[in-house]
KOLLUM-87993 format. One record per atom (N, C-alpha, C): chain; x, z, y; atom name. Coordinates in nm, 4 decimals, padded with zeros to 6 digits. Layout:
<rs>
+-----+----------+----------+----------+------+
! mol !        u !        w !        v ! atom !
+-----+----------+----------+----------+------+
!   A !        X !        Z !        Y !   CA !
...
+-----+----------+----------+----------+------+
</rs>
This chain:
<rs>
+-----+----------+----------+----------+------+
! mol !        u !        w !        v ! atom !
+-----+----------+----------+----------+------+
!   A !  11.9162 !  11.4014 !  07.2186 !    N !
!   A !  11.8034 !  11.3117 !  07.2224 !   CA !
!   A !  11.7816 !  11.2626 !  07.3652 !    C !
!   A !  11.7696 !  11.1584 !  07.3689 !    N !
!   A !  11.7351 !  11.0691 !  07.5236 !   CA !
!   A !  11.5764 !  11.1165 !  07.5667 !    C !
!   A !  11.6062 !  11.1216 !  07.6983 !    N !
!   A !  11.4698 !  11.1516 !  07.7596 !   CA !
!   A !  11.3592 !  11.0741 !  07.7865 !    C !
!   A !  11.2350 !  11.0999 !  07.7540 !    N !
!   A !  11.1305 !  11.0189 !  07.8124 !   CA !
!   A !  11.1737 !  10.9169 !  07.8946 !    C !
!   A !  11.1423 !  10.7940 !  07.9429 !    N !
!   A !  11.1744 !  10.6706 !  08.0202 !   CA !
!   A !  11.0534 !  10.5861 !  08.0002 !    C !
!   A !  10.9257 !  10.5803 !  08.1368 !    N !
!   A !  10.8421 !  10.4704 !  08.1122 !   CA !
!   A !  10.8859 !  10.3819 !  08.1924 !    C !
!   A !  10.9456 !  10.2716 !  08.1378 !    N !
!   A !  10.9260 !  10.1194 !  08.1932 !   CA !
!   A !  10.8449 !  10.0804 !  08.3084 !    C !
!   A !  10.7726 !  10.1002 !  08.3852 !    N !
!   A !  10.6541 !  10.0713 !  08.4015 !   CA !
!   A !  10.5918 !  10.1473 !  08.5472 !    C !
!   A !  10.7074 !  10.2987 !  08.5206 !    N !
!   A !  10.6759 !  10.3550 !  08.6468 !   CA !
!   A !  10.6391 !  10.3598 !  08.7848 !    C !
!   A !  10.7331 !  10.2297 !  08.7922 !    N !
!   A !  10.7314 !  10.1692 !  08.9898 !   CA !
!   A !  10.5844 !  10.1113 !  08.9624 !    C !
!   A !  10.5531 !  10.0601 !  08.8852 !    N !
!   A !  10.3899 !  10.0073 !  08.8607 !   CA !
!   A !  10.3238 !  10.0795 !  08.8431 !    C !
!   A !  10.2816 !  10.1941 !  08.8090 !    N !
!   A !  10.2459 !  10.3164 !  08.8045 !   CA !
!   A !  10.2219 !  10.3512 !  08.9592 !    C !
!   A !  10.3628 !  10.3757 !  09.0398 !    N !
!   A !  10.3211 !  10.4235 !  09.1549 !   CA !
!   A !  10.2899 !  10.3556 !  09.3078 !    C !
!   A !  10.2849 !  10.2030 !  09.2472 !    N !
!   A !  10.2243 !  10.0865 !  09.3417 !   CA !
!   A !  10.0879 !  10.1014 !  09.3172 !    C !
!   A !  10.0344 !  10.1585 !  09.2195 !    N !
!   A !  09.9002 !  10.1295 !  09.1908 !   CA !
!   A !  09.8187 !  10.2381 !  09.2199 !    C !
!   A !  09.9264 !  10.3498 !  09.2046 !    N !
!   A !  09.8520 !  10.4661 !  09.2625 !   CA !
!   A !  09.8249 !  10.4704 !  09.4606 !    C !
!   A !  09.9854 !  10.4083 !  09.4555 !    N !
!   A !  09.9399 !  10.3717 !  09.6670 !   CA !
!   A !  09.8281 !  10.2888 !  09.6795 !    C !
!   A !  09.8355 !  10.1995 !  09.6075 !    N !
!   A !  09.7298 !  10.0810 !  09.6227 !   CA !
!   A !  09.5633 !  10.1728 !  09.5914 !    C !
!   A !  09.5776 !  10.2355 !  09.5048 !    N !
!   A !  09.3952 !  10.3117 !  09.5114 !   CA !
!   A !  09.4141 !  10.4331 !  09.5850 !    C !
!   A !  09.5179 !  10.4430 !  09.6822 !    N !
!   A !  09.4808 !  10.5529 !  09.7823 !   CA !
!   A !  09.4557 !  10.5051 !  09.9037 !    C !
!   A !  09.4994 !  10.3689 !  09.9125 !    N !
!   A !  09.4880 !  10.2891 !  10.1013 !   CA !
!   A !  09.3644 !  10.2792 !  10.0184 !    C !
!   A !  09.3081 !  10.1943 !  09.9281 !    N !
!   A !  09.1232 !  10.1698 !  09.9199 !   CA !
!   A !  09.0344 !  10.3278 !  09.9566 !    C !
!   A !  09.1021 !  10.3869 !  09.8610 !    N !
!   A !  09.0322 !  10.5203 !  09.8978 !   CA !
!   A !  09.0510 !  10.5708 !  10.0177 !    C !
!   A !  09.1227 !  10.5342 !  10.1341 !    N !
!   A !  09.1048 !  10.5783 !  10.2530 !   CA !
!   A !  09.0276 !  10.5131 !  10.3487 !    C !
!   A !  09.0296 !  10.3754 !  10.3016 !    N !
!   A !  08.9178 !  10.2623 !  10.3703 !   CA !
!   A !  08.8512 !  10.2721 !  10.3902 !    C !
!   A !  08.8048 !  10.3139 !  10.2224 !    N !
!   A !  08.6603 !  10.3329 !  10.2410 !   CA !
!   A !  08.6009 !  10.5033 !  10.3007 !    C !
!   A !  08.6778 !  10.5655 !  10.2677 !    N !
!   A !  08.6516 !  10.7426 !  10.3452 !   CA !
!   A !  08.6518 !  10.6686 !  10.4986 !    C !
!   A !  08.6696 !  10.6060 !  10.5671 !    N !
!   A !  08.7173 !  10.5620 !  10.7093 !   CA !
!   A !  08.6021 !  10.4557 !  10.7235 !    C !
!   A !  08.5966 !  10.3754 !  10.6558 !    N !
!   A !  08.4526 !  10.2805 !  10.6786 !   CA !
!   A !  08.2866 !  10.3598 !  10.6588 !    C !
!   A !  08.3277 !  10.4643 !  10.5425 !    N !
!   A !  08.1747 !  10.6012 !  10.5618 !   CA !
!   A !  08.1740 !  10.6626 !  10.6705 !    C !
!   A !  08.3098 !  10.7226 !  10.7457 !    N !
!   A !  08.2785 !  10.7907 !  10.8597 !   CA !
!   A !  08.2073 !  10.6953 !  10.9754 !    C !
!   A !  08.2504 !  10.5855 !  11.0063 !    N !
!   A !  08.2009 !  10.5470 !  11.0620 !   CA !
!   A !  08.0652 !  10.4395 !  11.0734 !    C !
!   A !  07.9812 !  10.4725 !  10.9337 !    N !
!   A !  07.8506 !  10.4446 !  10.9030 !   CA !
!   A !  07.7810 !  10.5759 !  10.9875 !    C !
!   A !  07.8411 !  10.7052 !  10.8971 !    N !
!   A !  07.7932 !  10.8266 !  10.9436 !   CA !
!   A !  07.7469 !  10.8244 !  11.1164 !    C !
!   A !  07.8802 !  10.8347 !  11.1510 !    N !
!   A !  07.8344 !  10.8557 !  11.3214 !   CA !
!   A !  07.7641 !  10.7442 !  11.3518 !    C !
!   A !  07.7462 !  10.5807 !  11.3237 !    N !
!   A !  07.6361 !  10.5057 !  11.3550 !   CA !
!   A !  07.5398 !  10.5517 !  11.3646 !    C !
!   A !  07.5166 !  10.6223 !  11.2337 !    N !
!   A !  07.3518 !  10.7311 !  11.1831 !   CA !
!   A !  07.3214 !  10.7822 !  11.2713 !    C !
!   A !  07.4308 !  10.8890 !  11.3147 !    N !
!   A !  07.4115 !  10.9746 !  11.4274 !   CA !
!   A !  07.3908 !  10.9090 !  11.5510 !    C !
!   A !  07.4122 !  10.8164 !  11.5870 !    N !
!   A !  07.4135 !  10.7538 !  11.6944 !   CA !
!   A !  07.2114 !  10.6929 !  11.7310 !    C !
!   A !  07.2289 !  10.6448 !  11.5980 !    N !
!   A !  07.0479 !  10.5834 !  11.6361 !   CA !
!   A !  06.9760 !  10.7024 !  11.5933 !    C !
!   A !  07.0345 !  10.7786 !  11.5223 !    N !
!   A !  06.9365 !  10.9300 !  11.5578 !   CA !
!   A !  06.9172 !  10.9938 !  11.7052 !    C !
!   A !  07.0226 !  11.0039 !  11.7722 !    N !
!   A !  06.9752 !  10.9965 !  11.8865 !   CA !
!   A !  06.9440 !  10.9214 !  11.9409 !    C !
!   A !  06.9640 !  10.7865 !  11.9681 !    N !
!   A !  06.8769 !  10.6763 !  12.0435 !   CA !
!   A !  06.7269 !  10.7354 !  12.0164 !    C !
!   A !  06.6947 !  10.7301 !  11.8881 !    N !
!   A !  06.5300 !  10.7816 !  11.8707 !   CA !
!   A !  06.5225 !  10.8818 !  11.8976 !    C !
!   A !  06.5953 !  10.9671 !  11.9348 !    N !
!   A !  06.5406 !  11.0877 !  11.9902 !   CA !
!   A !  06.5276 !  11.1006 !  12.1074 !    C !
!   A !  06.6212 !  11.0300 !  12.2152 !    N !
!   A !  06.5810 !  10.9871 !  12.3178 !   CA !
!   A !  06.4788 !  10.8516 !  12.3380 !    C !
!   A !  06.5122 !  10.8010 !  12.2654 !    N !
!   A !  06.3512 !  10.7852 !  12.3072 !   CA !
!   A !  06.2222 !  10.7882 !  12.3041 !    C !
!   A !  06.2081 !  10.9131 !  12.2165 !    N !
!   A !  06.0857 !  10.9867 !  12.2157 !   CA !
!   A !  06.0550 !  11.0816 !  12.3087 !    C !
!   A !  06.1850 !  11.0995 !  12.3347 !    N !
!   A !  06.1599 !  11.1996 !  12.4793 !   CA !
!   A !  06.1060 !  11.1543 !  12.5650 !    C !
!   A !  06.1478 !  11.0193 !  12.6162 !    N !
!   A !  06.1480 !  10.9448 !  12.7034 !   CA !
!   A !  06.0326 !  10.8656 !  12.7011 !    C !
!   A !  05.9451 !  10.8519 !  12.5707 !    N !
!   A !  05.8086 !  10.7980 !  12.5633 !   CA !
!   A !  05.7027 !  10.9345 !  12.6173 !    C !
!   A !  05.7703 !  11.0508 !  12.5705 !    N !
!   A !  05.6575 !  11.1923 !  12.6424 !   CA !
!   A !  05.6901 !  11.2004 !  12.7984 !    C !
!   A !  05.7964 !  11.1816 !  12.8327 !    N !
!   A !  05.7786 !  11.1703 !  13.0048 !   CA !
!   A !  05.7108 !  11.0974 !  13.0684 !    C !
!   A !  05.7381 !  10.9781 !  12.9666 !    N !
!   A !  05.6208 !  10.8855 !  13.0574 !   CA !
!   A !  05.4784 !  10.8815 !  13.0337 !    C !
!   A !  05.4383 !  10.9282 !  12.9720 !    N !
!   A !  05.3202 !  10.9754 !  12.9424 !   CA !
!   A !  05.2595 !  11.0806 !  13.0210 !    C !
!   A !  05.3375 !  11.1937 !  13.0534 !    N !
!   A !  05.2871 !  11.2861 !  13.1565 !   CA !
!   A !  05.3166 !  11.2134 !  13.2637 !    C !
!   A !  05.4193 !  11.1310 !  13.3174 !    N !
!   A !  05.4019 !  11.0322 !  13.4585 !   CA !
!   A !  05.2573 !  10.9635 !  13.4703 !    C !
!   A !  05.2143 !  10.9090 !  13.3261 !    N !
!   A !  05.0761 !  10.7917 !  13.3879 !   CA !
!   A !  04.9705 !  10.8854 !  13.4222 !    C !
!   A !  04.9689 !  11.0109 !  13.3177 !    N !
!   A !  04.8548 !  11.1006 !  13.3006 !   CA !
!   A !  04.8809 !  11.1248 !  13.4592 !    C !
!   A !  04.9365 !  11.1876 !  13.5173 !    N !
!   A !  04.9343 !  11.2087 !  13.6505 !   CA !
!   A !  04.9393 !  11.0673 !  13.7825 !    C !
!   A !  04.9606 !  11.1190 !  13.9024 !    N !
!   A !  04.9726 !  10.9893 !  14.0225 !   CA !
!   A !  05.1066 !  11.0026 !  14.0528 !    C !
!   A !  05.1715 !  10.8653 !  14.0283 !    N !
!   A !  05.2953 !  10.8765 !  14.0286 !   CA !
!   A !  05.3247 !  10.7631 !  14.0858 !    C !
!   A !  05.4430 !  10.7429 !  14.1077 !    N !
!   A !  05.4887 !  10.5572 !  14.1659 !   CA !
!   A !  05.5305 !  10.5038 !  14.0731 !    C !
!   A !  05.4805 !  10.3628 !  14.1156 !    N !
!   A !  05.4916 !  10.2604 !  13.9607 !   CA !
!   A !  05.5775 !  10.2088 !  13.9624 !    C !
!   A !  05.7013 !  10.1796 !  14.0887 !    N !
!   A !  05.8294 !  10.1942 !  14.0508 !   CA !
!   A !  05.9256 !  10.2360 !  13.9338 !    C !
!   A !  05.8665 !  10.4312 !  13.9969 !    N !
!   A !  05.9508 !  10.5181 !  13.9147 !   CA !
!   A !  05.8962 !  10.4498 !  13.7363 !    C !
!   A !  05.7880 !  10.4417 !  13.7022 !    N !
!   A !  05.7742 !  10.4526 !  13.5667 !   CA !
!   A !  05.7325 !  10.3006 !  13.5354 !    C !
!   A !  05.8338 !  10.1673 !  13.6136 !    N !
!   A !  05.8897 !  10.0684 !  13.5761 !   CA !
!   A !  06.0216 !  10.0801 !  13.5198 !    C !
!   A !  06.0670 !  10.2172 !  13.5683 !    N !
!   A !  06.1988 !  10.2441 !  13.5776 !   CA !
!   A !  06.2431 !  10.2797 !  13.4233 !    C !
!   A !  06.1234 !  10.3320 !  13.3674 !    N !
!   A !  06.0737 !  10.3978 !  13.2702 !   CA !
!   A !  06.0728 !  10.3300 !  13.1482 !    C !
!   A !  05.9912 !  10.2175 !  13.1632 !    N !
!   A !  05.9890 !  10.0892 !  13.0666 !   CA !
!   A !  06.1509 !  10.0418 !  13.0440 !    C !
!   A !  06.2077 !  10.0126 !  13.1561 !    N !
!   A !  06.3519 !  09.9126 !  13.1338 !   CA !
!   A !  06.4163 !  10.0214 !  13.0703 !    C !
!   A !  06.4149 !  10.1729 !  13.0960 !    N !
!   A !  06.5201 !  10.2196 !  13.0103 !   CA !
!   A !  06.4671 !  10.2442 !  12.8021 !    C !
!   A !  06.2984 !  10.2514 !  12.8002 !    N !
!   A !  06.2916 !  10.2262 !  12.6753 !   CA !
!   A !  06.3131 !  10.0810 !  12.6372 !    C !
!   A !  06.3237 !  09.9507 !  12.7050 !    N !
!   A !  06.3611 !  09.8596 !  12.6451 !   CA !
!   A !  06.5346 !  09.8470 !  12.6157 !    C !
!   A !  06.6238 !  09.8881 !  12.7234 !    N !
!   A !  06.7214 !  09.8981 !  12.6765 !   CA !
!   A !  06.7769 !  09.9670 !  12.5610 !    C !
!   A !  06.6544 !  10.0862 !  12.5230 !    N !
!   A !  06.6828 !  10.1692 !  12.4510 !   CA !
!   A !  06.6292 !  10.0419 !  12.2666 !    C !
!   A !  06.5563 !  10.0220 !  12.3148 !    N !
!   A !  06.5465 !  09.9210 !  12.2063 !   CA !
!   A !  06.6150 !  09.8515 !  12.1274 !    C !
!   A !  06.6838 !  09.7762 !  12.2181 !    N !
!   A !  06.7972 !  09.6838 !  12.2250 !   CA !
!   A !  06.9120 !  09.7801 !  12.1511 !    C !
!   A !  06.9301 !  09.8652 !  12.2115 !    N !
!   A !  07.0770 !  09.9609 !  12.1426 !   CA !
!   A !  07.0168 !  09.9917 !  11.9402 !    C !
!   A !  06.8924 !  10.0223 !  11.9933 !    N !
!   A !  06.8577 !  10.0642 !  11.8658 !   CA !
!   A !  06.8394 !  09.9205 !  11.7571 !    C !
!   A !  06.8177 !  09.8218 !  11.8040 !    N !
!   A !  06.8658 !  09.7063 !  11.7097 !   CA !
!   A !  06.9685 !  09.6884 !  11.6975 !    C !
!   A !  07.0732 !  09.6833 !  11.7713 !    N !
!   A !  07.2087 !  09.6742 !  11.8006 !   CA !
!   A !  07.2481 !  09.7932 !  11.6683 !    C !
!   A !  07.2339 !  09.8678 !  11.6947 !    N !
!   A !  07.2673 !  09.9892 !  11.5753 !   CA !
!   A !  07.1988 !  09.9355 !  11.4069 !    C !
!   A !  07.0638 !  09.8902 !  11.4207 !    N !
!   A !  07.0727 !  09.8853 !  11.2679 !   CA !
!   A !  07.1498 !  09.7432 !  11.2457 !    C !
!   A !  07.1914 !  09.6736 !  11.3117 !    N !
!   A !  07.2612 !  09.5609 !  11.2435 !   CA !
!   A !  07.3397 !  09.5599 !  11.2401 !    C !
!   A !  07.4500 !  09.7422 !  11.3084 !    N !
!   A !  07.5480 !  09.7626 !  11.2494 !   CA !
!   A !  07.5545 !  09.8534 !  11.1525 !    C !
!   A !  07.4695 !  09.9115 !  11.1536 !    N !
!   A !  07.4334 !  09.9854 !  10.9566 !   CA !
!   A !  07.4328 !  09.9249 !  10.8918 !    C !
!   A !  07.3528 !  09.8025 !  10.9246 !    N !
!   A !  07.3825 !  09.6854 !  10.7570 !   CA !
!   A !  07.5043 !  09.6261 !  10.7434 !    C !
!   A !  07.5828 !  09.6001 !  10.8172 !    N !
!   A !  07.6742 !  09.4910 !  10.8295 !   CA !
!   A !  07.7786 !  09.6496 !  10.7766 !    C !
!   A !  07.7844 !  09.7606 !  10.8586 !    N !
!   A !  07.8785 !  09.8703 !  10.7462 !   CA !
!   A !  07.7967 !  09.8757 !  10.6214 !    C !
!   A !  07.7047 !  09.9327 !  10.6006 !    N !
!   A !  07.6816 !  09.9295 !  10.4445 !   CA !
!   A !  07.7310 !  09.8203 !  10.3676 !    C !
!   A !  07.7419 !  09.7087 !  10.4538 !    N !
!   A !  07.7888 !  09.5874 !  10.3467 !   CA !
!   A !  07.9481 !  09.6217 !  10.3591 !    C !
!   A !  08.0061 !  09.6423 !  10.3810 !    N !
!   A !  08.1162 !  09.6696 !  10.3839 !   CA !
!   A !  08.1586 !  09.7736 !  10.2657 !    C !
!   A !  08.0958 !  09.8791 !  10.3307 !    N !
!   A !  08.1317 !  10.0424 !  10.2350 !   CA !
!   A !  08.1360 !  09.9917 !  10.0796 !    C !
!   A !  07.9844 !  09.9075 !  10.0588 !    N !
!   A !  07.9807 !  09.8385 !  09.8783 !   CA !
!   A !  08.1069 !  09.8080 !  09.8546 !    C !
!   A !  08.1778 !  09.6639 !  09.9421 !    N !
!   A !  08.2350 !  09.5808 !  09.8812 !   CA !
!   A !  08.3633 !  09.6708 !  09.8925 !    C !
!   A !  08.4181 !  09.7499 !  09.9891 !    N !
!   A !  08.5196 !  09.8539 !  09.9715 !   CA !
!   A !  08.5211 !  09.9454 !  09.8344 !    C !
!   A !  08.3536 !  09.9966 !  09.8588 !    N !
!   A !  08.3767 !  10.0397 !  09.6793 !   CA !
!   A !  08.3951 !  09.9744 !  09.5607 !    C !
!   A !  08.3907 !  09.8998 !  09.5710 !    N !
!   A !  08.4313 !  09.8006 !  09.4456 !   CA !
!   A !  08.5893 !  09.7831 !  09.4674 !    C !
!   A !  08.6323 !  09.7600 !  09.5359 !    N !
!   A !  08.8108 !  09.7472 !  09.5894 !   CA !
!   A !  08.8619 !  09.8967 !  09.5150 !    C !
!   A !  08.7767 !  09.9532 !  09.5476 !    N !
!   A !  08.8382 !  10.1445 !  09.5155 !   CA !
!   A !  08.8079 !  10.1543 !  09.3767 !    C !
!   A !  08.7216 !  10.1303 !  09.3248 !    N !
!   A !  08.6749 !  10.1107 !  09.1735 !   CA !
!   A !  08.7544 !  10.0319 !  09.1257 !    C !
!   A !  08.7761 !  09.9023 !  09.1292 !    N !
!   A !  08.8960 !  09.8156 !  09.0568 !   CA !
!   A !  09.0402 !  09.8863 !  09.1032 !    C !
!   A !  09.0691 !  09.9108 !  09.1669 !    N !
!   A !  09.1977 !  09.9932 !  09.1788 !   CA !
!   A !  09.2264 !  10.1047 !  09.1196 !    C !
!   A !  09.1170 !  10.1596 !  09.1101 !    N !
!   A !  09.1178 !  10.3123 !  09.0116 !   CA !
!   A !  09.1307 !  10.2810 !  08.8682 !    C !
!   A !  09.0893 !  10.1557 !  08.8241 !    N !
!   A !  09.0880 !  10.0931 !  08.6778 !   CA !
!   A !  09.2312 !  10.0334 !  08.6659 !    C !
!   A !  09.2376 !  09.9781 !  08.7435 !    N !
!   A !  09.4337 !  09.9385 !  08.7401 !   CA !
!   A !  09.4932 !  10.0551 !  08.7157 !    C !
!   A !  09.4956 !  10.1458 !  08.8142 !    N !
!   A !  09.5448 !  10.2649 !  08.7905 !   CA !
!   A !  09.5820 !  10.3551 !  08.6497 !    C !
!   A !  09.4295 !  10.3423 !  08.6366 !    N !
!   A !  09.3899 !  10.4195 !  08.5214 !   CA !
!   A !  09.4385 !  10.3505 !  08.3568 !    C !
!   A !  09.4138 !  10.2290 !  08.3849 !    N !
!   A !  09.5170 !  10.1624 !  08.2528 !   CA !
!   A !  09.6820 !  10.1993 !  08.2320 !    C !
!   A !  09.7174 !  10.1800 !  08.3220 !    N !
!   A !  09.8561 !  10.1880 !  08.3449 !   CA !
!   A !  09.8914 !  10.3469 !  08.3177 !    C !
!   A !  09.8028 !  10.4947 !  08.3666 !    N !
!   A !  09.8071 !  10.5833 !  08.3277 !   CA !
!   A !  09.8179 !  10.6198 !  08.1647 !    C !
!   A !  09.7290 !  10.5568 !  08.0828 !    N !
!   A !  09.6763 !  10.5705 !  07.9773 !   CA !
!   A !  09.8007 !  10.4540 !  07.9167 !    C !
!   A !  09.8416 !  10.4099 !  07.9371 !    N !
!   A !  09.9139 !  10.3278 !  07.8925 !   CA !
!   A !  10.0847 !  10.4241 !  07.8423 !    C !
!   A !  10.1157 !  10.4972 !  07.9661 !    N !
!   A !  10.1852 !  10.6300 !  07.9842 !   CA !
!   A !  10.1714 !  10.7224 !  07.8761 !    C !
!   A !  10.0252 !  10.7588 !  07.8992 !    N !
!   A !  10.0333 !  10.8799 !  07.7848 !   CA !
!   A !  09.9940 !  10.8318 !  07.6402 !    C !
!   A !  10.0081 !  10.7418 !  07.5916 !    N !
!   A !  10.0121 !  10.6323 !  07.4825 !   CA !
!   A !  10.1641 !  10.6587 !  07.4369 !    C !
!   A !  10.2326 !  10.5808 !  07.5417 !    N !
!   A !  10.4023 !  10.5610 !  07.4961 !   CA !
!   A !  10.4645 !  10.6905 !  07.5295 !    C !
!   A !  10.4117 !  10.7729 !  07.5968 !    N !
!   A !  10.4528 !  10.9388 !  07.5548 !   CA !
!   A !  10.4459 !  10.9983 !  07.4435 !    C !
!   A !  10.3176 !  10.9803 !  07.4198 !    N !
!   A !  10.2334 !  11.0461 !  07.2661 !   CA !
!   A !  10.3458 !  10.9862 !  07.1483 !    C !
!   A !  10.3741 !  10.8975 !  07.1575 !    N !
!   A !  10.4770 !  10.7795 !  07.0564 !   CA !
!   A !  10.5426 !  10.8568 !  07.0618 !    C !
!   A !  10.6529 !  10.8741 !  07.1690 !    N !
!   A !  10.7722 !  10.9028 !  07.2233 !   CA !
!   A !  10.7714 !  11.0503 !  07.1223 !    C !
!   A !  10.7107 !  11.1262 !  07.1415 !    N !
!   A !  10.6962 !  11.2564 !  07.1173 !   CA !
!   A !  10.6767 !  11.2804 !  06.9316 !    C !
!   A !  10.6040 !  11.1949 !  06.9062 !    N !
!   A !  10.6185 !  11.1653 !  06.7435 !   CA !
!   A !  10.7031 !  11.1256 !  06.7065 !    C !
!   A !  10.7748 !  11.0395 !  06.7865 !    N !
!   A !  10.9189 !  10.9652 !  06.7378 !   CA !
!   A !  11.0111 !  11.0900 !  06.6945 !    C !
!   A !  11.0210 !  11.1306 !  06.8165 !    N !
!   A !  11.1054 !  11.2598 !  06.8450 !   CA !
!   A !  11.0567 !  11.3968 !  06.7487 !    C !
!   A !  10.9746 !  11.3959 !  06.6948 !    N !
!   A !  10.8885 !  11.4928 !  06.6110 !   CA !
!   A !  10.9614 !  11.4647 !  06.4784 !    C !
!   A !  10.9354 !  11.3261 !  06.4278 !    N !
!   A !  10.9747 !  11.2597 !  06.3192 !   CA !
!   A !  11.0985 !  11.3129 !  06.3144 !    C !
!   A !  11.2035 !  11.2424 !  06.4222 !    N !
!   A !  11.3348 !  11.2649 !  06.4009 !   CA !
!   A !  11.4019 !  11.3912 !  06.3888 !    C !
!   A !  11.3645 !  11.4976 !  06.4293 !    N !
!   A !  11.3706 !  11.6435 !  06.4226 !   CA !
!   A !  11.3588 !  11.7038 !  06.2598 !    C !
!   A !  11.2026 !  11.6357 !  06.1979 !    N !
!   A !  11.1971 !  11.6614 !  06.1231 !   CA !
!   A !  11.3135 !  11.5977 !  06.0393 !    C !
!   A !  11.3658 !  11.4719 !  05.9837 !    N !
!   A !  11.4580 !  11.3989 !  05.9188 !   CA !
!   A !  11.5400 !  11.4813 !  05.9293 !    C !
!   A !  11.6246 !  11.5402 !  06.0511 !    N !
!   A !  11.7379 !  11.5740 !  06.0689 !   CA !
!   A !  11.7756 !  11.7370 !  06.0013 !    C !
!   A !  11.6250 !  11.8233 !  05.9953 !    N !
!   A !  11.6241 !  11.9523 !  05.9037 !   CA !
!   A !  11.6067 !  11.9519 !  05.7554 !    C !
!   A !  11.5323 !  11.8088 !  05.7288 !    N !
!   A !  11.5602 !  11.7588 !  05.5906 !   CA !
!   A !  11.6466 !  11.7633 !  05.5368 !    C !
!   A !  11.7552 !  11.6757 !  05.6104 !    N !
!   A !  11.9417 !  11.6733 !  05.5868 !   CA !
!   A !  11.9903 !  11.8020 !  05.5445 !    C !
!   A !  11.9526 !  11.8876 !  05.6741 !    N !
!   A !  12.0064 !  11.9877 !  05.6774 !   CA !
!   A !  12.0023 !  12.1270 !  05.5585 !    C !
!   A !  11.8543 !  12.0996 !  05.5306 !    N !
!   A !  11.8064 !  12.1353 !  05.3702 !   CA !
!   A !  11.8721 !  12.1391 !  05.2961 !    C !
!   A !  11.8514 !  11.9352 !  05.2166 !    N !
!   A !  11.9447 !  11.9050 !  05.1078 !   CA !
!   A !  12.0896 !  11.9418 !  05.1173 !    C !
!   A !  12.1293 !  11.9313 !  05.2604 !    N !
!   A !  12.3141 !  11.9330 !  05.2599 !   CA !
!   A !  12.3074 !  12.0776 !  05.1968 !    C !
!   A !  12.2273 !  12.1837 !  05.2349 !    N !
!   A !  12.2371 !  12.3388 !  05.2186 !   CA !
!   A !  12.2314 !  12.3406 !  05.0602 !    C !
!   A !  12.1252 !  12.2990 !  05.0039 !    N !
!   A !  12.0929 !  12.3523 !  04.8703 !   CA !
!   A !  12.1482 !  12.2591 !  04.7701 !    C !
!   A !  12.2300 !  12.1460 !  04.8311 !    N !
!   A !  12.3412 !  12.0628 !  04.7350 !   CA !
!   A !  12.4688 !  12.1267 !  04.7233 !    C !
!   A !  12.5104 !  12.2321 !  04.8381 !    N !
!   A !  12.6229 !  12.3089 !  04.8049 !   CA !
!   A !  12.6186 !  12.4240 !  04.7648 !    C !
!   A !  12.5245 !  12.4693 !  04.7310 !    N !
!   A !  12.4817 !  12.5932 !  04.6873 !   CA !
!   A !  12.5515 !  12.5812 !  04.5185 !    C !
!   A !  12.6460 !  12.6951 !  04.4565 !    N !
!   A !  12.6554 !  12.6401 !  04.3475 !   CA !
!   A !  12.5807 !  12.7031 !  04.2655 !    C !
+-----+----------+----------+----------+------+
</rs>
């Protein structure tokens, strides 16, 4: 009996490369949402620090230099921290439309899988069938020479 043979295989395993580069995209486009996160988590954490220093500077007599100095670094700190959420949105928009790339690829995939164990399942009844036919034979040939 001839062996299993899906047609179809090299398509099978283009499709499986193809939903593993999406699936790495997007694992690679989350990491680097993540550390964004992390990133304006600390911006705000520095600059909350940096709003209590200056606060014990005014409460006390201090030079208004130093805690001009004070202001420009929470405004820069500002600035970074806008700078950061408009790159959270602009990755979140990304990560979606990557998941959808990874989702339709997993459905390609997944047809073509199922498509496999379809013409296996066949394959295997075929081969079931024919097994059986062939002990049939083997039956009648037996109990036709029997005298």
């Amino acid at each position: 009996m001839k062996k299993f043979v899906f047609r179809l295989e090299t398509l099978l395993r283009h499709r499986i490369n193809i939903e593993e580069t999406e699936r790495n995209a997007f694992t690679r486009i989350r990491a680097e949402l993540l550390t964004e996160l992390n990133h304006k988590d600390s911006l705000r954490a520095q600059q909350m620090q940096t709003r209590s220093e200056l606060a014990l500077l005014e409460s006390g007599a201090c030079d208004m230099r130093e805690i001009g100095w004070f202001y420009r670094f929470l405004d820069r700190l500002d600035v970074e921290m806008k700078r950061s959420d408009e790159r959270i949105v602009e990755l979140e928009k990304h990560l979606e439309a990557q998941k959808q790339k990874m989702i339709e690829a997993s459905r390609d995939k997944q047809m073509i899988e199922n498509l496999k164990k379809k013409r296996k399942k066949e394959y295997v009844i075929a081969i079931e069938h024919e097994e059986q036919k062939t002990i049939d034979e083997i039956v009648v040939t037996r109990f036709a020479l029997k005298p």
